[in-house]
C-alpha distance (Angstrom), angle and dihedral (degrees) to the residues before:
residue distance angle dihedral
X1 . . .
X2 3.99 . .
X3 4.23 96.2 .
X4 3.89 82.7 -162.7
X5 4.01 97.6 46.3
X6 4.16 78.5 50.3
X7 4.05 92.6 50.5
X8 3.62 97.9 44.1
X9 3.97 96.4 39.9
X10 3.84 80.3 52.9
X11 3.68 99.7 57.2
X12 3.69 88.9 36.0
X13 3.70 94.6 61.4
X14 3.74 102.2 32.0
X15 3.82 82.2 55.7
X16 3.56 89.4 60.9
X17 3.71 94.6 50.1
X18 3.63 101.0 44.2
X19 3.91 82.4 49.4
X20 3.96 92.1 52.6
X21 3.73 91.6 45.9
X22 3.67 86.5 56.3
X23 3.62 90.8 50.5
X24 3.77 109.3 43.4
X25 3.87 105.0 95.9
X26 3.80 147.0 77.4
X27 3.69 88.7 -56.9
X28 4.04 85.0 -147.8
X29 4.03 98.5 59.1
X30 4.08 104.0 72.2
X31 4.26 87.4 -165.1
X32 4.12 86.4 70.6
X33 4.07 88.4 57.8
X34 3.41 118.8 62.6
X35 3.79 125.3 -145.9
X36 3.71 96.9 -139.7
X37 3.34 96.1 50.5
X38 3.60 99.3 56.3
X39 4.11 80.5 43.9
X40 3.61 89.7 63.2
X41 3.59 94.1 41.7
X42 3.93 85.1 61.4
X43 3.52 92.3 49.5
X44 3.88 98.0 48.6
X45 3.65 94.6 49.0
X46 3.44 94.4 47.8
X47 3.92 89.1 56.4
X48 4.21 82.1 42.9
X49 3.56 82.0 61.2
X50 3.67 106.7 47.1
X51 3.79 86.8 50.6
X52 3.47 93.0 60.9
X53 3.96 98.0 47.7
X54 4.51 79.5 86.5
X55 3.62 92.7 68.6
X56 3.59 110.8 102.0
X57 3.90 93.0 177.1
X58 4.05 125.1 94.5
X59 3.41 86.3 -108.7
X60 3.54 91.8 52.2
X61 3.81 84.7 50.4
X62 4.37 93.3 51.5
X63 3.97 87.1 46.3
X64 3.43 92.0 56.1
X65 3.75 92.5 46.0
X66 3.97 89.7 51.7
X67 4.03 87.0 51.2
X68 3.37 93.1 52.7
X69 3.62 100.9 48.3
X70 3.93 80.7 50.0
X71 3.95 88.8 48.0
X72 3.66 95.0 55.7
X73 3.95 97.9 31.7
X74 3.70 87.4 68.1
X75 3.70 103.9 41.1
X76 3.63 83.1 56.2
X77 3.83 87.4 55.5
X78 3.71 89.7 48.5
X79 4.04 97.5 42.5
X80 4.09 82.5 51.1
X81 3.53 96.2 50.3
X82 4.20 93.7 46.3
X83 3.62 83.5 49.2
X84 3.93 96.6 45.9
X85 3.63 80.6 44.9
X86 4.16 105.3 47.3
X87 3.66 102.5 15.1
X88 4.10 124.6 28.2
X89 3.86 96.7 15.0
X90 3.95 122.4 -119.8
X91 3.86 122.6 -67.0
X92 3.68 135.8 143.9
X93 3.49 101.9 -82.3
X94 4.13 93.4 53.4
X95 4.29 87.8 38.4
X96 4.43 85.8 51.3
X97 3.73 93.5 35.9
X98 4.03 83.9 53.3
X99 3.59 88.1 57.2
X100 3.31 105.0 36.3
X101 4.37 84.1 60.3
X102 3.77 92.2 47.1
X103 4.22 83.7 43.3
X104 4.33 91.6 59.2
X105 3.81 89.9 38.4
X106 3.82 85.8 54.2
X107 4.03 97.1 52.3
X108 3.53 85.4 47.7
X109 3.86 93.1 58.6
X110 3.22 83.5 48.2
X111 3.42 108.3 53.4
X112 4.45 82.0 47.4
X113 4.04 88.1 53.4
X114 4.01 86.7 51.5
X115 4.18 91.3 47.2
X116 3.34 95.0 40.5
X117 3.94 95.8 49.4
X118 3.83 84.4 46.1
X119 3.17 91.2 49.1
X120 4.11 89.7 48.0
X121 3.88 89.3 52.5
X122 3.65 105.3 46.7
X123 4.08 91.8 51.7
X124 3.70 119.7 99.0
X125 3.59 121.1 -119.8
């Protein structure tokens, strides 16, 4: 057993839950989304990401692409909820558009979960 195939597959997939657990809700009532979950999302998938900076391989190189996208997807969702929160005041459009980040940054984990399980099954023991 690769311990560091077992770490990063770990991140990798409990950054897609924490992600869809964020998600899952009327994506127009805020109170069903919870700030420190989507917080914790961030922070998981940016350690997702610095695991995969090692791989040297092209898939390496398209799961670090998918984290990224992730990465950025939900900062967005966060930087649009401080400034829903500080600035312009919440309404629909900022609680949806909140979603809708957390929403591409959750099809991205996805599609990393499917390479990396791929990945996973194709390699020889």
């Amino acid at each position: 057993m690769n311990l560091e195939k077992v770490i990063s597959g770990f991140f990798i997939i409990l950054a897609l839950t924490l992600n869809f657990g964020f998600f899952y809700g009327d994506p127009t009532v805020l109170e069903q989304h919870n700030r420190y979950e989507l917080f914790a999302a961030i922070i998981v998938n940016l350690i997702a990401t610095i695991y995969k900076l090692g791989d040297k391989t092209q898939l390496g190189a398209v799961l670090l692409a998918t984290s990224l996208v992730a990465d950025i997807q939900l900062i967005g969702a966060a930087s649009i909820w401080a400034l829903g929160e500080y600035v312009t005041g919440m309404n629909v459009e900022t609680v949806t558009a909140i979603i809708s980040f957390s929403g591409g940054a959750l099809l991205a984990n996805i599609v990393s979960v499917i390479l990396f399980t791929g990945d996973v099954l194709k390699s020889k023991r």
